[in-house]
Backbone as XML, in Angstrom:
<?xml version="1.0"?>
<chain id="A" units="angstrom">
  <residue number="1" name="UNK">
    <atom name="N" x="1.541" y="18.354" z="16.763"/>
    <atom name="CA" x="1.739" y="16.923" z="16.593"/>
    <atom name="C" x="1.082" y="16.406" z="15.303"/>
  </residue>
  <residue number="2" name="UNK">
    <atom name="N" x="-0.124" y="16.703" z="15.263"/>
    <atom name="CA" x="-0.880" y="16.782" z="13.880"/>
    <atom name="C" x="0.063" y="16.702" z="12.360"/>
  </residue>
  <residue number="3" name="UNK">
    <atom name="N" x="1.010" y="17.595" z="12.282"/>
    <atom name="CA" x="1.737" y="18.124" z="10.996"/>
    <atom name="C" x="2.471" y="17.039" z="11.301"/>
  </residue>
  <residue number="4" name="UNK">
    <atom name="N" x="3.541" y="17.041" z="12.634"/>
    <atom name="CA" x="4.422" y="15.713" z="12.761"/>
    <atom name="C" x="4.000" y="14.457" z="11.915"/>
  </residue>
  <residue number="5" name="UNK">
    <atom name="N" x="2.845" y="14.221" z="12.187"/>
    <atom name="CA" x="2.297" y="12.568" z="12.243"/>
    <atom name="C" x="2.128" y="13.026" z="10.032"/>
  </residue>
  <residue number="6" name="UNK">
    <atom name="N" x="1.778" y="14.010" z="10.264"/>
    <atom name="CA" x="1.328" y="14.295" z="8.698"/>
    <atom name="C" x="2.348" y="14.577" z="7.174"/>
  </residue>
  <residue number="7" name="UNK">
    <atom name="N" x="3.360" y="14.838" z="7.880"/>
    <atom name="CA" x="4.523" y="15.514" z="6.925"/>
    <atom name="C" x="5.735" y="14.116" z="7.195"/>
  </residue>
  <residue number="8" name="UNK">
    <atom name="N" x="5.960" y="13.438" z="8.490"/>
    <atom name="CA" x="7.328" y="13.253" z="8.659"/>
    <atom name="C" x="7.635" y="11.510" z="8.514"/>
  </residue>
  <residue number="9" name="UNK">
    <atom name="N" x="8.195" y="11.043" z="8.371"/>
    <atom name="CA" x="8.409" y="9.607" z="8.317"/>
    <atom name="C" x="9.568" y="8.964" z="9.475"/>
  </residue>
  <residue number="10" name="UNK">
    <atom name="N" x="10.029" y="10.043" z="9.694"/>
    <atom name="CA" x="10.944" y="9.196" z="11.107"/>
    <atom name="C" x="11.009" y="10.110" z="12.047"/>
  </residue>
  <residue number="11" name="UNK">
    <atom name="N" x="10.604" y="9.953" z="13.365"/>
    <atom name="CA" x="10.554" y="10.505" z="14.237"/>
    <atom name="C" x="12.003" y="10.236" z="15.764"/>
  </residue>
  <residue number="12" name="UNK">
    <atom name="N" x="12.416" y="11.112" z="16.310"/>
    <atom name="CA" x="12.958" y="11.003" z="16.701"/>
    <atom name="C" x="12.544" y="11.954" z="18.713"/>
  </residue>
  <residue number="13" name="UNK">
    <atom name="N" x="12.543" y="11.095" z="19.202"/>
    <atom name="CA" x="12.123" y="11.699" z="20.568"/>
    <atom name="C" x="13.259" y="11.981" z="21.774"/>
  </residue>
  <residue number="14" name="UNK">
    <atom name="N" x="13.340" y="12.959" z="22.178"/>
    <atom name="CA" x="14.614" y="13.565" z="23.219"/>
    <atom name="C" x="13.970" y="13.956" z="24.468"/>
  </residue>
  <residue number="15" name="UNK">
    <atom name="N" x="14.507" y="13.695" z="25.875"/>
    <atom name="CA" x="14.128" y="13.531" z="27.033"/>
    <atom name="C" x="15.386" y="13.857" z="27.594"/>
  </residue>
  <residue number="16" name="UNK">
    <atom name="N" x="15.066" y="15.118" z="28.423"/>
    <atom name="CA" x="16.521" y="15.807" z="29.410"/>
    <atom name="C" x="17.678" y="15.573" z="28.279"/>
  </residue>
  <residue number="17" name="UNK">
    <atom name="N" x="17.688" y="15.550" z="26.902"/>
    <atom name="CA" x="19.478" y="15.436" z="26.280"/>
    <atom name="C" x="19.453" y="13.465" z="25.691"/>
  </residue>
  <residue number="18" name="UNK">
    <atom name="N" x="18.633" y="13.032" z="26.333"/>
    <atom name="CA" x="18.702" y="11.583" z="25.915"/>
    <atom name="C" x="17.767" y="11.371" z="24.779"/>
  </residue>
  <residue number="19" name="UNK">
    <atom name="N" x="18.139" y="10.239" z="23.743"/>
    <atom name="CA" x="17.161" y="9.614" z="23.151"/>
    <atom name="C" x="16.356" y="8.962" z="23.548"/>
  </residue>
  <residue number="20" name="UNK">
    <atom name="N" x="14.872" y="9.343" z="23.791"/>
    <atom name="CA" x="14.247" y="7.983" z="23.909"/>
    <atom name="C" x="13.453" y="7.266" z="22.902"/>
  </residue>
  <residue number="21" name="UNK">
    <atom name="N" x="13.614" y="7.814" z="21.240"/>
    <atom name="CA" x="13.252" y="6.995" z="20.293"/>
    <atom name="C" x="13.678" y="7.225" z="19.010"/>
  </residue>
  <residue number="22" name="UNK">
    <atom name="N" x="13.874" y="6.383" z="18.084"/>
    <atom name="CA" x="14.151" y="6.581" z="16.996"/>
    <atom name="C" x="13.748" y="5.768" z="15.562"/>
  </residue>
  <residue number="23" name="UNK">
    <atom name="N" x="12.496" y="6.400" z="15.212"/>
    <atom name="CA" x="11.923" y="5.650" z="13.974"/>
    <atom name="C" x="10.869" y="5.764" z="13.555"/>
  </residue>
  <residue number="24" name="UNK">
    <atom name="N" x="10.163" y="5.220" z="12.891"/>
    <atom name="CA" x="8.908" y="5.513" z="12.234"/>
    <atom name="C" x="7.846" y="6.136" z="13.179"/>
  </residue>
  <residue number="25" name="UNK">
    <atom name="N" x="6.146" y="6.681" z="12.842"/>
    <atom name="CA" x="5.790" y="6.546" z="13.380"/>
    <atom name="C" x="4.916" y="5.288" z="13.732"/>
  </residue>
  <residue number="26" name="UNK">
    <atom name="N" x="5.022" y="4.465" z="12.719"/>
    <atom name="CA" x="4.408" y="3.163" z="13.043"/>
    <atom name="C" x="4.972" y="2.265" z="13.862"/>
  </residue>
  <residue number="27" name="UNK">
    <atom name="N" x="6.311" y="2.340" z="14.096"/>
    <atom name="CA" x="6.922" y="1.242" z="14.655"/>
    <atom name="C" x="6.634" y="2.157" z="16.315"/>
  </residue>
  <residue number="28" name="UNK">
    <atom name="N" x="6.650" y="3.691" z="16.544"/>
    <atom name="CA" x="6.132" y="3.991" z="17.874"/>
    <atom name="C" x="5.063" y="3.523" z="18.689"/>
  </residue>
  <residue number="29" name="UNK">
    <atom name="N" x="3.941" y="3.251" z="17.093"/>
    <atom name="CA" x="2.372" y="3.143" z="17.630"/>
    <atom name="C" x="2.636" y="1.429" z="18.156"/>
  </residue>
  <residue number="30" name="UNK">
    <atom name="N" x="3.632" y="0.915" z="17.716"/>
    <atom name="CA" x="3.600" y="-0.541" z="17.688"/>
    <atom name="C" x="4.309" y="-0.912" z="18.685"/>
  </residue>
  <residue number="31" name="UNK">
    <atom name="N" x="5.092" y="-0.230" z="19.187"/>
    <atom name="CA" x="6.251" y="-0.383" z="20.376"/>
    <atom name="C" x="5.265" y="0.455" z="21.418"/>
  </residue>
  <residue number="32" name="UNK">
    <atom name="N" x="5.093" y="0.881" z="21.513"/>
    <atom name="CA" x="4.396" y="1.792" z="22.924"/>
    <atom name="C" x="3.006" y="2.078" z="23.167"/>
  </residue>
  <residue number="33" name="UNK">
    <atom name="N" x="1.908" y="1.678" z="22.112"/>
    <atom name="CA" x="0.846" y="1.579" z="22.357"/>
    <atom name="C" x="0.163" y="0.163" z="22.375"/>
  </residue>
  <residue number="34" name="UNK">
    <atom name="N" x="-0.994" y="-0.183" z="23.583"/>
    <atom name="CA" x="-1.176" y="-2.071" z="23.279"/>
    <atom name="C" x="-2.606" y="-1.724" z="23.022"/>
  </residue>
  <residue number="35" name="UNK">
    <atom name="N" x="-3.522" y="-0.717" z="22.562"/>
    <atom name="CA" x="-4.803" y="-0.693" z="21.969"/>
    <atom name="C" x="-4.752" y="0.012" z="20.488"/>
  </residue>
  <residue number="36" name="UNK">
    <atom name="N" x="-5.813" y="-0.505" z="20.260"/>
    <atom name="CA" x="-6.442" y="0.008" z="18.883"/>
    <atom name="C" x="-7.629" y="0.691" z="19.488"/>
  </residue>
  <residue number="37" name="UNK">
    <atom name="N" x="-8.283" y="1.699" z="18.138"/>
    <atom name="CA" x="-9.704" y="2.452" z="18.728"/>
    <atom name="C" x="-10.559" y="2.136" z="17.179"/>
  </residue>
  <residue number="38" name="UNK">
    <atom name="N" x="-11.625" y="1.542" z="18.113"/>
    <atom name="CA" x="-12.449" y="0.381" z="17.084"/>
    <atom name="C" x="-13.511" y="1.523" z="16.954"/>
  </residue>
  <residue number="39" name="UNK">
    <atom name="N" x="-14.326" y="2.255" z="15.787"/>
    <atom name="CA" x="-14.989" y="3.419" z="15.513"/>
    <atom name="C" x="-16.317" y="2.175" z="14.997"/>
  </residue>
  <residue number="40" name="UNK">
    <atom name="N" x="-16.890" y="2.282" z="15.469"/>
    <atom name="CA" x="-18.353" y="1.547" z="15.277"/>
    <atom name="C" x="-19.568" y="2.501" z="14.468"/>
  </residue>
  <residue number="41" name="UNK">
    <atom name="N" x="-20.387" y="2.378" z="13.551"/>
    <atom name="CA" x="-21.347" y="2.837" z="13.675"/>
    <atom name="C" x="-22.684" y="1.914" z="13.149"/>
  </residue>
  <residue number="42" name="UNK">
    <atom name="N" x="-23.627" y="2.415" z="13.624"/>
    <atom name="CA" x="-24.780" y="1.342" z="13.095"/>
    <atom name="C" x="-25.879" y="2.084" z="12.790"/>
  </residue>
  <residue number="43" name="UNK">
    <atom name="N" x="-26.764" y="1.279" z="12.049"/>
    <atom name="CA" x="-28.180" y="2.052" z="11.240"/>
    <atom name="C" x="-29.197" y="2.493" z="12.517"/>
  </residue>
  <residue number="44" name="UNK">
    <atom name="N" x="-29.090" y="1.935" z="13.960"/>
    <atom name="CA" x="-30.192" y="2.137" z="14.615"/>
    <atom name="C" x="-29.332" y="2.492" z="15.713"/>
  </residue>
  <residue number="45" name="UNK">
    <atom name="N" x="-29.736" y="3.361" z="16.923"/>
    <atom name="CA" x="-29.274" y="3.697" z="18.519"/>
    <atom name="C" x="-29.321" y="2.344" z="19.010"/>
  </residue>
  <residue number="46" name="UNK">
    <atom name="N" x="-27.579" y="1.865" z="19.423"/>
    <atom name="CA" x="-27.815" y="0.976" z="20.448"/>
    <atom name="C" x="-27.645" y="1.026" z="22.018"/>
  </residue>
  <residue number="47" name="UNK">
    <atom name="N" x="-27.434" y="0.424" z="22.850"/>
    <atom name="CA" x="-26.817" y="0.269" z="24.022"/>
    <atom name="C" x="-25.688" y="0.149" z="23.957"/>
  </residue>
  <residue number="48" name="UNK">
    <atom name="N" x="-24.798" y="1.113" z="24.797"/>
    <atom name="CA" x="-23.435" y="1.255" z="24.706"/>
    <atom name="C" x="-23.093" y="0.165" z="25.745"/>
  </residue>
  <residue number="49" name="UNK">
    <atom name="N" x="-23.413" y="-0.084" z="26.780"/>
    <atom name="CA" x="-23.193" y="-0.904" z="27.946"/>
    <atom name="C" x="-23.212" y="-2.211" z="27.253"/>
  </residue>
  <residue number="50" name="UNK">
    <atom name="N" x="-24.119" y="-2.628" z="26.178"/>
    <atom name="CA" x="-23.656" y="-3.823" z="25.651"/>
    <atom name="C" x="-22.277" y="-3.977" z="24.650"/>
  </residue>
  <residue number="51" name="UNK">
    <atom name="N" x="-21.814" y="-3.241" z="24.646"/>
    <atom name="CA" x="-20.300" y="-3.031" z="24.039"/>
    <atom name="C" x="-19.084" y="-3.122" z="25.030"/>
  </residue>
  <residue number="52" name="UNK">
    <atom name="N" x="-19.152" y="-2.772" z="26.392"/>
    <atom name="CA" x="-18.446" y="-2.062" z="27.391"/>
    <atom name="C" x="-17.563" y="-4.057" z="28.160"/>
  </residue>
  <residue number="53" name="UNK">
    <atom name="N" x="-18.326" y="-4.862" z="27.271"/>
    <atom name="CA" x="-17.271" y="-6.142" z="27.448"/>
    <atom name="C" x="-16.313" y="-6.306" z="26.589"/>
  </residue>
  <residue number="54" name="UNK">
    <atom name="N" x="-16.113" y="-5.826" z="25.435"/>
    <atom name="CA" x="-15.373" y="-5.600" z="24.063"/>
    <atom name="C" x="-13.651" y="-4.554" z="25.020"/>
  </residue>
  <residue number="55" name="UNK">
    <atom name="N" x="-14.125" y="-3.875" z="25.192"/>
    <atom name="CA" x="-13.002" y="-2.590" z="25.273"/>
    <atom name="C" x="-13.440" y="-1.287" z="26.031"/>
  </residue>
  <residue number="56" name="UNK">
    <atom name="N" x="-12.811" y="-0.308" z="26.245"/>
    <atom name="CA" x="-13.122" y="0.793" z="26.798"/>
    <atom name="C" x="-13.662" y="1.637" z="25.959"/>
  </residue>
  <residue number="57" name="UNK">
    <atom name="N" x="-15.067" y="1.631" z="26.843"/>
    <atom name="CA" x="-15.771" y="2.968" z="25.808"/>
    <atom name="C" x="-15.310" y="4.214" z="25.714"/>
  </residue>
  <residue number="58" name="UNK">
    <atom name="N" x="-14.884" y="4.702" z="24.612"/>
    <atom name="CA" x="-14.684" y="6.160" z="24.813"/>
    <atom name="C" x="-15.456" y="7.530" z="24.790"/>
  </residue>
  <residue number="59" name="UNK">
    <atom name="N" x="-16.032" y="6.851" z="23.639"/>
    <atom name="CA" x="-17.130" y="8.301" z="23.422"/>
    <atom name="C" x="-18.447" y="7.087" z="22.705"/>
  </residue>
  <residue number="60" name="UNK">
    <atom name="N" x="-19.720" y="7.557" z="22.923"/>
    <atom name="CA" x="-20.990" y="7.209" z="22.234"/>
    <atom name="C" x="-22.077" y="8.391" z="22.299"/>
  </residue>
  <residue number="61" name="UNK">
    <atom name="N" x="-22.197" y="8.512" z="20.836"/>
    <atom name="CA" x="-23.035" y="8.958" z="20.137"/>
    <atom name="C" x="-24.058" y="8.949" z="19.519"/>
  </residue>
  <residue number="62" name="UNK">
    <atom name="N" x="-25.131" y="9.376" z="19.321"/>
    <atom name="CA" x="-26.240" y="9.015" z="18.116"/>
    <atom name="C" x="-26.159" y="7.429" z="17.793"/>
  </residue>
  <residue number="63" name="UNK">
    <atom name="N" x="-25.758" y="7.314" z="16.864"/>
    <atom name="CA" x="-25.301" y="5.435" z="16.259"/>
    <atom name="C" x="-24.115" y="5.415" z="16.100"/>
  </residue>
  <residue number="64" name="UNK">
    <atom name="N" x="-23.153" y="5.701" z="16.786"/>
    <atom name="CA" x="-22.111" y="5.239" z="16.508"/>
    <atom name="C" x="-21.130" y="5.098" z="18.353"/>
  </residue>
  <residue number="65" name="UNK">
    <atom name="N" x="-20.187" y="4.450" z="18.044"/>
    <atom name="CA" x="-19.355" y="4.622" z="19.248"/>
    <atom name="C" x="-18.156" y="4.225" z="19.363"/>
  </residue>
  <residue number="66" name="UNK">
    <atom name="N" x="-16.903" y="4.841" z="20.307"/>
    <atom name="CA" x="-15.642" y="4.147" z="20.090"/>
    <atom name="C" x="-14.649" y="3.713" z="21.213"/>
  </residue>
  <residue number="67" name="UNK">
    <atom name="N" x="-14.618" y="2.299" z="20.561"/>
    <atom name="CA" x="-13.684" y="1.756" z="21.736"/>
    <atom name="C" x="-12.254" y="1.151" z="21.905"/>
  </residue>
  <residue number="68" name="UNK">
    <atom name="N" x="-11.748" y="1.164" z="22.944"/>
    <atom name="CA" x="-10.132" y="0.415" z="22.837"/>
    <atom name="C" x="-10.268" y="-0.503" z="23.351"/>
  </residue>
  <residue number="69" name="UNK">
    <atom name="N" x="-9.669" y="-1.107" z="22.594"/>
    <atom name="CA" x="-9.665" y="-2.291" z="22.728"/>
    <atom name="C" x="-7.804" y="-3.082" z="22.352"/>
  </residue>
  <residue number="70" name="UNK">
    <atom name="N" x="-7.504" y="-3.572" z="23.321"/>
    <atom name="CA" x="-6.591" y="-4.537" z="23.300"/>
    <atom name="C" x="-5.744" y="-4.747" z="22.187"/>
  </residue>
  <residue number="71" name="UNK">
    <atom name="N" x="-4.612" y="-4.651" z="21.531"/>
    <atom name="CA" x="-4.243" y="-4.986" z="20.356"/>
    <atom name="C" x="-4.246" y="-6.302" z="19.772"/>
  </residue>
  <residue number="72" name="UNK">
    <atom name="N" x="-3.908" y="-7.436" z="20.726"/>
    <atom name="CA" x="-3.779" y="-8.627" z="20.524"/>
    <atom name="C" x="-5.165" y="-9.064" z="20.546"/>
  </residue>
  <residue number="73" name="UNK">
    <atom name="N" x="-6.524" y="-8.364" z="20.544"/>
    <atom name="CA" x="-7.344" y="-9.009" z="20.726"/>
    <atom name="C" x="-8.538" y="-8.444" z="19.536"/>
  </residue>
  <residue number="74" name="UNK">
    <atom name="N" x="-7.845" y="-7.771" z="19.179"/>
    <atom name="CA" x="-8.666" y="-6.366" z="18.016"/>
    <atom name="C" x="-9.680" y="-7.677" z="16.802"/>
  </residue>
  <residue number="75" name="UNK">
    <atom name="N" x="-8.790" y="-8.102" z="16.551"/>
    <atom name="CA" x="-9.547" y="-9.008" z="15.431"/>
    <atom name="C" x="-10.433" y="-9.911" z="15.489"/>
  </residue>
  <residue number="76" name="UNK">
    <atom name="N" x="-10.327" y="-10.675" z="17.008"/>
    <atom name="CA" x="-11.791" y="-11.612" z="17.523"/>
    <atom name="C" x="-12.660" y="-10.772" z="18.015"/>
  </residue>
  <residue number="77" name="UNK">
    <atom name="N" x="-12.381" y="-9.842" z="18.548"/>
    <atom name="CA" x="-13.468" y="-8.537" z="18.630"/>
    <atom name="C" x="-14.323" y="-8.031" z="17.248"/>
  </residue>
  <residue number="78" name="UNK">
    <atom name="N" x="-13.318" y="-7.753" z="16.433"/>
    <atom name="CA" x="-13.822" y="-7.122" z="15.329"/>
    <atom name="C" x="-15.251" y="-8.666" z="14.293"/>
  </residue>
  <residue number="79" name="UNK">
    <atom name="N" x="-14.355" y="-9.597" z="14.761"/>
    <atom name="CA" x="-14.996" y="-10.832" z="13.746"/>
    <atom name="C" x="-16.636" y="-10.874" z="14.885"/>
  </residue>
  <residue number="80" name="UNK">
    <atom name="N" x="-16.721" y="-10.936" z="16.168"/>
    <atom name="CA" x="-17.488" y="-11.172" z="16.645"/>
    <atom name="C" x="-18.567" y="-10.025" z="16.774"/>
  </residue>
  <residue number="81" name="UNK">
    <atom name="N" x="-17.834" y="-8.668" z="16.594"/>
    <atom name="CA" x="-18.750" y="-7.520" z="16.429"/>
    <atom name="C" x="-19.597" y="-7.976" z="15.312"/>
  </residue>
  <residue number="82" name="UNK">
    <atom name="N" x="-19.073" y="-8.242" z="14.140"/>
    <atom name="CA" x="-19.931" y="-8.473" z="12.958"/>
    <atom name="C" x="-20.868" y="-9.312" z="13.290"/>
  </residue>
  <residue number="83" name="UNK">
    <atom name="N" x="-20.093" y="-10.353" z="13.469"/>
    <atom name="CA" x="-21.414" y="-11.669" z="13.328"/>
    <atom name="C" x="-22.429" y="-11.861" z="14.293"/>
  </residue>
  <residue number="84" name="UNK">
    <atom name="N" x="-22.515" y="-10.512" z="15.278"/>
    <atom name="CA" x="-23.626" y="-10.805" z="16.343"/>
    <atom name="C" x="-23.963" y="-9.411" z="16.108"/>
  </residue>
  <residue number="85" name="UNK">
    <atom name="N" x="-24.148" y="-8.444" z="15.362"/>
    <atom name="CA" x="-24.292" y="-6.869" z="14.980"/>
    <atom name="C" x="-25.193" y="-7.299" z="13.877"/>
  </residue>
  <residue number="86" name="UNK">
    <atom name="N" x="-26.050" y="-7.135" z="13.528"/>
    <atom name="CA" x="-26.749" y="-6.936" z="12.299"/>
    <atom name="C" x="-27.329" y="-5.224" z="11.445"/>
  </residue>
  <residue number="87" name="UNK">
    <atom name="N" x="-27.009" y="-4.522" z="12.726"/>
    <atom name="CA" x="-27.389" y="-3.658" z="12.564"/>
    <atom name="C" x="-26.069" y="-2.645" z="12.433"/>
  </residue>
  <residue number="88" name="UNK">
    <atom name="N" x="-24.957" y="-3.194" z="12.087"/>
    <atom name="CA" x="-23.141" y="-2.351" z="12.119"/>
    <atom name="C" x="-22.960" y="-2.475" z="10.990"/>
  </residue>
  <residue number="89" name="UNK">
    <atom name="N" x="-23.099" y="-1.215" z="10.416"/>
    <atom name="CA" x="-22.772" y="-0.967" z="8.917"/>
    <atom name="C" x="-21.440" y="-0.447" z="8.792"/>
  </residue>
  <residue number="90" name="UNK">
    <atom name="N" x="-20.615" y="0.097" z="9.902"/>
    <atom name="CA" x="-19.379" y="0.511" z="9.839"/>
    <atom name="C" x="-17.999" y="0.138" z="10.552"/>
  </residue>
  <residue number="91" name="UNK">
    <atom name="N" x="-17.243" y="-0.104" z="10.180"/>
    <atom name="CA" x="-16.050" y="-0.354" z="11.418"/>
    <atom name="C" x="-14.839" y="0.353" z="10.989"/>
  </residue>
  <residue number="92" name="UNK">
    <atom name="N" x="-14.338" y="1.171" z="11.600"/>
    <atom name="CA" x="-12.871" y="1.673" z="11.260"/>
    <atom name="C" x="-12.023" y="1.254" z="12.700"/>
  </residue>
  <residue number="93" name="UNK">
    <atom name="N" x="-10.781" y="1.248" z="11.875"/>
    <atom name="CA" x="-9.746" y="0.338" z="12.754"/>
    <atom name="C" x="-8.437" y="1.143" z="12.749"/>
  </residue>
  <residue number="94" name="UNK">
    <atom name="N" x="-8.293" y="2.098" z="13.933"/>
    <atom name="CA" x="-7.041" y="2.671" z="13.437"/>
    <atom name="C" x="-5.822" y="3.181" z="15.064"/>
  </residue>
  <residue number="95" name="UNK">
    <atom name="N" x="-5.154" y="3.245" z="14.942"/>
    <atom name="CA" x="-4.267" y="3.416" z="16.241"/>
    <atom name="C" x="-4.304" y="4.482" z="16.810"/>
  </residue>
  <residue number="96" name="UNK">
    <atom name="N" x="-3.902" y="4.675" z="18.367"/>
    <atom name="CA" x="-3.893" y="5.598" z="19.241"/>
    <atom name="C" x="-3.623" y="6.667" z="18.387"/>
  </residue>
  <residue number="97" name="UNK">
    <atom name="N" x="-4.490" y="8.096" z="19.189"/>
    <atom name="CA" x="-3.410" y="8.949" z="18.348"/>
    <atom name="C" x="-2.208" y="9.770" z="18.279"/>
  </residue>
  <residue number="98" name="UNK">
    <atom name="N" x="-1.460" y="9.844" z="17.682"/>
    <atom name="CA" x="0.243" y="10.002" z="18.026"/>
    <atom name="C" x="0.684" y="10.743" z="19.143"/>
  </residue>
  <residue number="99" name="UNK">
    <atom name="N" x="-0.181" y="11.851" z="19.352"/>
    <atom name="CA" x="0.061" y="12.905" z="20.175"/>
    <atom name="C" x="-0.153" y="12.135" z="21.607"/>
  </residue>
  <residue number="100" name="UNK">
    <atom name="N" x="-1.167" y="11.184" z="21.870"/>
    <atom name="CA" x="-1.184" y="10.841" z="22.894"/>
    <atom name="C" x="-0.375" y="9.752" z="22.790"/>
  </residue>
  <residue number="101" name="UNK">
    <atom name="N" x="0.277" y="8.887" z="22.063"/>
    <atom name="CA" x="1.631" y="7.959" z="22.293"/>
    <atom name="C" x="3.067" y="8.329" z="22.874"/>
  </residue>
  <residue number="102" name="UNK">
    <atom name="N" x="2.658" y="9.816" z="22.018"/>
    <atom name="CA" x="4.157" y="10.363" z="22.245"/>
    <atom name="C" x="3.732" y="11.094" z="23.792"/>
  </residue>
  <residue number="103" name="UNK">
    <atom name="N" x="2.780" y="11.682" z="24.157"/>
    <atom name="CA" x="2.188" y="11.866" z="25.875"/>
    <atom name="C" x="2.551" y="10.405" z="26.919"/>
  </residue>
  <residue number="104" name="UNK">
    <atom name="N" x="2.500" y="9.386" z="26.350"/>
    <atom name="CA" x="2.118" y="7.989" z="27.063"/>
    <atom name="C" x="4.011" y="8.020" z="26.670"/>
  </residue>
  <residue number="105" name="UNK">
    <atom name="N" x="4.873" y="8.303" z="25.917"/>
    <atom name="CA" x="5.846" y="7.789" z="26.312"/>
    <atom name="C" x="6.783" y="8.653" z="26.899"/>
  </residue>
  <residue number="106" name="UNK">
    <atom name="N" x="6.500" y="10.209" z="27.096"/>
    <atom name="CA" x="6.987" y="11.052" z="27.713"/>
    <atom name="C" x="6.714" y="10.977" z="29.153"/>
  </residue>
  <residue number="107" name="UNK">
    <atom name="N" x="5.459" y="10.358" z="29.431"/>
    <atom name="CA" x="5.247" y="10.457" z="30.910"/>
    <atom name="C" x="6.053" y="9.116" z="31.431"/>
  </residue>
  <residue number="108" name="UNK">
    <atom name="N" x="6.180" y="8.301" z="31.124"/>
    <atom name="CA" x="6.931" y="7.235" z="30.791"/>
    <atom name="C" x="8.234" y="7.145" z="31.349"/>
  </residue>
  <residue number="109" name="UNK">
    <atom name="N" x="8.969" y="8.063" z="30.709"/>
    <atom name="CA" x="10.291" y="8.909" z="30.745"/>
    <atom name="C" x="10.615" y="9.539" z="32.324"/>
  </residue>
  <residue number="110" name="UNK">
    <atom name="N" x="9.761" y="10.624" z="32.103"/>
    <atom name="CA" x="9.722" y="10.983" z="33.415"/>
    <atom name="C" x="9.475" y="10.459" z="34.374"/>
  </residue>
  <residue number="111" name="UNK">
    <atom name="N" x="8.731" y="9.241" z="34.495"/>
    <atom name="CA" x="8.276" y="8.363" z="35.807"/>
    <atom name="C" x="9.873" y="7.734" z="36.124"/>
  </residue>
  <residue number="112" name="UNK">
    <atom name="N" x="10.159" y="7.256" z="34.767"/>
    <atom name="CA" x="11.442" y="6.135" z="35.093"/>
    <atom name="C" x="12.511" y="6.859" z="35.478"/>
  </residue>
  <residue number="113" name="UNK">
    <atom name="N" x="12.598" y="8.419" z="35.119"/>
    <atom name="CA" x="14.036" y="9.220" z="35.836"/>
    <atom name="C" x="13.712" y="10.052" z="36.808"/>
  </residue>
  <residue number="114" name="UNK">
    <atom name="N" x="12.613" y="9.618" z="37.316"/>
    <atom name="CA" x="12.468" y="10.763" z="38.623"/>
    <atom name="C" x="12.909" y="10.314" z="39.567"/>
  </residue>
</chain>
């Protein structure tokens, strides 16, 4: 999936002989995924549990940690991380990753034709 997401610009997805997609991979991440994964890191160890109202924690580490969070909600998250963080020197902002979109829309598939 890796090379997919890395080499190709239009993707096309097949289920039992049917199409079930046809197009970018951005317009997949945008049609079938409703989180972003917000990559945090900061100069000092915080409390992850004080994050865990933001989005779903996924993984926390040393100083850093990452969460999903909502798509429609990514940016009052992100504005409010800052301005109450003094200690968040980092934020990356980037979408599910493909392999698990294209997992989330295969299972998808199969739920709806079984």
């Amino acid at each position: 999936m890796d090379d997919i997401e890395e080499t190709c610009d239009r993707v096309i997805l097949l289920s039992k002989g049917n199409k079930v997609f046809d197009g970018t991979i951005g317009e997949m991440s945008w049609l079938y995924s409703s989180e972003k994964v917000l990559q945090l890191v900061f100069d000092k160890q915080v409390d992850p549990d004080e994050f865990a109202k933001y989005g779903e924690i996924t993984e926390a580490k040393d100083h850093s940690l990452k969460l999903l969070v909502r798509k429609e909600q990514y940016r009052s998250v992100v504005a409010e991380l800052i301005s109450k963080n003094e200690n968040l020197t980092d934020i990356s902002i980037t979408d599910i990753p493909f392999k698990n979109i294209v997992s989330q829309v295969m299972s998808r598939e199969d739920t709806e034709n079984a």
